[in-house]
N, C-alpha and C positions, 0 to 999 in steps of 0.2 A: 580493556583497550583504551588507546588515548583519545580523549575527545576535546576536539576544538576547531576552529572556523579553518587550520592548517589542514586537518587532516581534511577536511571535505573539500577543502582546492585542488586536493593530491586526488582524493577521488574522481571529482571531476572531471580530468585527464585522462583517468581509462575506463576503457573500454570490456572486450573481453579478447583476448589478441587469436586465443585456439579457435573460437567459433567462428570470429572473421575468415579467418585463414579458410577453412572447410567453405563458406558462403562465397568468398570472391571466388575460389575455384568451379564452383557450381555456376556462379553466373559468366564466369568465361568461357565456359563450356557450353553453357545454356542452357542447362539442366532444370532448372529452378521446377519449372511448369510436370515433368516429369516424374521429378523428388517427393513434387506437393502430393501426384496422384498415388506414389508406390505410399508413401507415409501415411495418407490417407487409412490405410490398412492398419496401421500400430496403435491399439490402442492398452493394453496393460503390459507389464512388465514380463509378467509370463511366455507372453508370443517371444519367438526369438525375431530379433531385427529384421525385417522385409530383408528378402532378395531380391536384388538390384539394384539398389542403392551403390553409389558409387567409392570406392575401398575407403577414400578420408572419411567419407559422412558415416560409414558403417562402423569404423577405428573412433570414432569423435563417439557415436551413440553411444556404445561399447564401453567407454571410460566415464562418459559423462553421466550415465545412471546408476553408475554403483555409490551405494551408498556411504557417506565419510565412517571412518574407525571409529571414532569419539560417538558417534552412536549411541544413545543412551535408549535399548529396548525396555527394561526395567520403566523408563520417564513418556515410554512413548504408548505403552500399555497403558498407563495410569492418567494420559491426555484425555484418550478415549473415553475417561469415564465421565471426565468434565465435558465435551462433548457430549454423551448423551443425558448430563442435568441440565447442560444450559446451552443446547446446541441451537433450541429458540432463538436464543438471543444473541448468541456469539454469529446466527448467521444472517439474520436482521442488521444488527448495526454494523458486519461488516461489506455486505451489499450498499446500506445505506452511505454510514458514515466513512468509513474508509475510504471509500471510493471518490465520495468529496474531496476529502483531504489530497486527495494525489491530484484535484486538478485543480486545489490553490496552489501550487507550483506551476507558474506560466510555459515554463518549459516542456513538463510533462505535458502538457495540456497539449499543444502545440504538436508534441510527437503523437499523440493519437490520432490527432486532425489529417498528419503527414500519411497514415494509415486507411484511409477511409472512416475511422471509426467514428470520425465527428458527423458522419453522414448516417452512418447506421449504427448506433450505439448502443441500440439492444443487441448488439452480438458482442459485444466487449462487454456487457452488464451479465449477457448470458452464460459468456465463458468463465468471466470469472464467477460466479455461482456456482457452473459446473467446478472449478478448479477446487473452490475452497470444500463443498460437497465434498469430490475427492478426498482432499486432506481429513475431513471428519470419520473416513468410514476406521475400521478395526485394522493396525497395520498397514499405514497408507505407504509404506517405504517399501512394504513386504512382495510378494510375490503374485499376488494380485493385483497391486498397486497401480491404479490409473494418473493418478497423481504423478508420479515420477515420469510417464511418456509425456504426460501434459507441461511437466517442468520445463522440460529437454528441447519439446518442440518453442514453448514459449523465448527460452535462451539463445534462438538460429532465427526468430522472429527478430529479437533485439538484433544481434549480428546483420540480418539483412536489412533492415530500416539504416543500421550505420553503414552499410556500404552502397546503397542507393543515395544517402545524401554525400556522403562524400562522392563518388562518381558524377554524380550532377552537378558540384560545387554551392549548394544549395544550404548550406548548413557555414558558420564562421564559428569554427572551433575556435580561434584564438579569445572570440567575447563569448561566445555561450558555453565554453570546453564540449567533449565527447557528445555528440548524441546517446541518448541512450546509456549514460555516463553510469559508472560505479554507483555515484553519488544518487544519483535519479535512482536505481534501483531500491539503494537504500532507504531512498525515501520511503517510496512506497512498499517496503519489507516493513519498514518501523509502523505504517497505516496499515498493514494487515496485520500487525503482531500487539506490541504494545499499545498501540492505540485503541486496540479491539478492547483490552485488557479494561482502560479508563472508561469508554464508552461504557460498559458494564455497571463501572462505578458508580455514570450519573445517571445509569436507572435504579439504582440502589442492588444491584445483583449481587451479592457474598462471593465471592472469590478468596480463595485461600492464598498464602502465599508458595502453598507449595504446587495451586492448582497454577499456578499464575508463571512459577518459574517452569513447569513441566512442557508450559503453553507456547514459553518463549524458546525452550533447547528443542519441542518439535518446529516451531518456525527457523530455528537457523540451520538445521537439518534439510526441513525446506528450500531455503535458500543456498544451499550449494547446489545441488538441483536446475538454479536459475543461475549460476553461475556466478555468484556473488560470495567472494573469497569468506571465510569462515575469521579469519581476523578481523573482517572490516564488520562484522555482527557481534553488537554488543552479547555478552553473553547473560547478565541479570536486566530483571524488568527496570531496574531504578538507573543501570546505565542508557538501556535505551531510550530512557524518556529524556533522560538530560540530553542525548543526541539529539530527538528528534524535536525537543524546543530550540536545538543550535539550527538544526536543517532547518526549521520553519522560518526562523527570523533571518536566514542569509535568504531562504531561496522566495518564499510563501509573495503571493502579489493577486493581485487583479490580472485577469487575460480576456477578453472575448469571446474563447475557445473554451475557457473554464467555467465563465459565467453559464456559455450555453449549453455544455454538457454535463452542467447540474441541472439546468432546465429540462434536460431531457431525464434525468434522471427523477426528477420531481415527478413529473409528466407519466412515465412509466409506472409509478408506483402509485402515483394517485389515480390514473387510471382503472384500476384494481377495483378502488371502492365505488358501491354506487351512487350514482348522482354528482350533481356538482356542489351541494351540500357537504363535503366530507375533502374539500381540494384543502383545506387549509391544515390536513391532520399532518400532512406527512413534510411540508417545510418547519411545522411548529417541532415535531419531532427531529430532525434532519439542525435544527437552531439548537435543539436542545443537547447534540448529539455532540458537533462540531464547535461549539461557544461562536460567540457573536463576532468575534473579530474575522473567523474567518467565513463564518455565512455571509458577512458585510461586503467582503474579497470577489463572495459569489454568487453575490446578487438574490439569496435565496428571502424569498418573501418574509414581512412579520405577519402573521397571524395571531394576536394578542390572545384571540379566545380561545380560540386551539391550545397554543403554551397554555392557557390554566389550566384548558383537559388534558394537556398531554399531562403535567405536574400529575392531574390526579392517579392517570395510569400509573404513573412512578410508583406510585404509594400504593399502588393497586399491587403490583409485580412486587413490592417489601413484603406488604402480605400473603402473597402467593410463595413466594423466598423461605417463608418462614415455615409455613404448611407443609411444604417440602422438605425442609430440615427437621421437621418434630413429627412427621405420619410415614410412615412406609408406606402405606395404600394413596395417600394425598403424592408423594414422589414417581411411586409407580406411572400414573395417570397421568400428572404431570409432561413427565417424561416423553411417554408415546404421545400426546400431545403437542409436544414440541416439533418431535419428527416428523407428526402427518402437516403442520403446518411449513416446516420447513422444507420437505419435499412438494408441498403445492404453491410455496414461494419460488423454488426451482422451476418449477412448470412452467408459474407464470412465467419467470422472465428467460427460461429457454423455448417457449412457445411448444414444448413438450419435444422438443427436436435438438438434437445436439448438431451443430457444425462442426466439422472439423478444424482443426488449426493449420494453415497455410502460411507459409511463406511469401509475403506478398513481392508478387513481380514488379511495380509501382508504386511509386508515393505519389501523392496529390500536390497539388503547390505549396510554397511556401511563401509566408507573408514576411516580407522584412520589416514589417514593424509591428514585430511582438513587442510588448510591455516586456522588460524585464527590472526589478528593483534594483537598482543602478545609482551607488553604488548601495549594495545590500546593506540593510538597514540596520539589522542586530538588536531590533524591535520584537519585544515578546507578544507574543498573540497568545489570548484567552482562549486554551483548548481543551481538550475533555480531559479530567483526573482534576480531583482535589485539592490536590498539592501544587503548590506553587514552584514554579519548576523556572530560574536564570537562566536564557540562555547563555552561553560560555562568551559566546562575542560580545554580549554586552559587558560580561565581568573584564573581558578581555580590555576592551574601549576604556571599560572606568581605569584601569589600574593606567593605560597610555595615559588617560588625561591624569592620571596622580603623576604620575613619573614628568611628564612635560611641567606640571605644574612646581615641583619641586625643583627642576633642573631650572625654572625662570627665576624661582625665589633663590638660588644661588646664585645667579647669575644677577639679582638684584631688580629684577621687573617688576615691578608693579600687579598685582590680578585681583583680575573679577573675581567678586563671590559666586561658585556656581555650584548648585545641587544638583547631584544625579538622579536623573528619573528612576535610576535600578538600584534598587539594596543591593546591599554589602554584598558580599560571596561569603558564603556559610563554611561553615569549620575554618 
């Protein structure tokens, strides 16, 4: 795919126009509160679609959860297996770090607040727990799949959040584009996909590159699902990271909204451990996860002593890594070990109770004065993976100011000597 700060303007312009379409008719109708209770009842792909549902939403469900051609079963079998080596950790740091990531973007942040969820957070921390859960079990696309109602319902979520702020006039698409934008999703597809991938990295977790590209064709699989076009998803790990170093440096900032629902997020997690002895494990962790420029974005605490003990876990899990790669009976163990930790991570943060997913009939106010980076900066931010990763706008910026600069030295201008803070563009 092409990647550059054009395409993500273009994103940020739509929407998803089928799902609006289906939600505006429901809320003209007045259906919403109705829809919420029959749907209520949907929860794997098995059941057939509640009756009574209205014929658009039942023709939208119908289309919207079959799965894309390009389906790779072969790639989606052999996920499952990486899930159950290092499903520990893949749903660790994607509770943790992910979910950070999506609220240094001011705008995302903003639309969760517009949700209630800046109020109760543990039910957006919950859900997605439960979602990613989903995607881990054997065949999440297949015919037991809870994952795909959860996708569907999530995708008529976004649609109605964008048609409550437009109806309200509460939202200025012409400076923030789309609620809920193409772009915004993408954001947060690249924080649950490849980013999950880095985060790994900088625990020192072995990842293959075949476990890694298997990891990212079920996340775009995924994200059709959510309604996020299959062209605008990188399709290798090393394209989406170049995206999502472009997404961070246009969109990534400080918010209020983001600050505090990493606070809550902190909060949630350290409340787990006991005492108040043990508060500083999981920002030092949460620093180590995210790099410092964007913990800095959100406010998440230093814990100096902590980072040394988290470093040592690192090397702790290399060792543990290794045991697992050279003992069948060390991996065995391992293994189930993972799962009982990561189904009592689920517990905790569903409170052992799954909510269902609603349609909300309201959004909460909105603040006109969100911070947004204005104009976007095309500054790279220190984030999880090793590699150092341009973003495009920056390469983009340097090559404007070569071209300006040439076109003065023709034109006979005089210039400053200036050095770019960004290296070269490679190859």
């Amino acid at each position: 795919m092409e990647i550059s700060g054009t395409t993500l303007d273009e994103l940020a312009r739509i929407g998803d126009p089928k799902a609006e379409q289906v939600v505006s008719e429901l809320v003209e109708k007045g259906q919403l509160e109705e829809v919420n209770r029959v749907l209520s009842q949907w929860h794997s792909y098995d059941q057939d679609i509640p009756v009574g549902l209205p014929r658009g939403l039942h023709d939208f469900l119908q289309e919207a959860r079959v799965a894309p051609e390009w389906a790779d079963q072969e790639r989606l079998t052999r996920v499952h297996e990486f899930f159950e080596d290092d499903g520990i950790h893949i749903g660790t740091v994607l509770a943790l770090g992910s979910m950070a990531m999506a609220y240094a973007v001011p705008l995302g942040a903003k639309m969760m607040s517009l949700t209630h969820r800046l109020r109760y957070p543990e039910r957006r921390m919950a859900n997605t727990a439960q979602f990613v859960f989903d995607l881990m079990q054997p065949d999440p696309f297949g015919p037991n799949s809870r994952f795909v109602v959860s996708a569907v319902k999530v995708r008529l979520i976004h649609a109605t959040v964008r048609h409550h702020l437009r109806a309200t006039g509460s939202w200025d698409e012409d400076r923030h584009g789309v609620p809920a934008s193409q772009e915004h999703l993408l954001i947060v597809w690249l924080a649950l996909s490849v980013q999950v991938l880095d985060f790994l990295e900088r625990l020192r977790i072995r990842v293959t590159a075949q476990e890694a590209e298997d990891y990212m064709h079920t996340w775009r699989v995924a994200g059709t699902f959510l309604g996020i076009p299959a062209a605008a998803m990188p399709s290798t790990a090393s394209e989406a990271r170049q995206l999502f170093a472009t997404a961070l440096a246009r969109s990534a900032g400080p918010s209020e909204e983001g600050a505090e629902l990493t606070g809550h997020l902190i909060d949630l997690y350290s409340g787990v451990l006991p005492g108040k002895v043990f508060d500083g494990v999981v920002p030092a962790l949460l620093r180590r996860l995210i790099g410092k420029d964007v913990a800095n974005l959100l406010k998440v605490p230093h814990s100096p002593l902590w980072q040394v003990v988290v470093r040592v876990y690192v090397a702790v899990l290399g060792g543990l890594e290794r045991i697992e790669d050279r003992s069948r009976l060390g991996k065995w163990w391992l293994d189930r070990l993972g799962k009982a930790q990561y189904a009592l991570e689920l517990r905790i943060l569903t409170r052992g109770k799954s909510k269902p997913l609603a349609l909300p009939t309201q959004l909460a106010g909105y603040n006109e004065e969100i911070t947004v980076p204005t104009p976007r900066s095309a500054e790279k931010l220190e984030h999880a993976g090793d590699v150092e990763i341009v973003p495009l706008l920056a390469v983009d910026r340097q090559m404007a100011q070569g071209a300006e600069a040439r076109q003065a030295e023709a034109a006979g201008v005089p210039q400053e000597s200036h050095q770019s803070q960004f290296p070269p563009p490679r190859g």
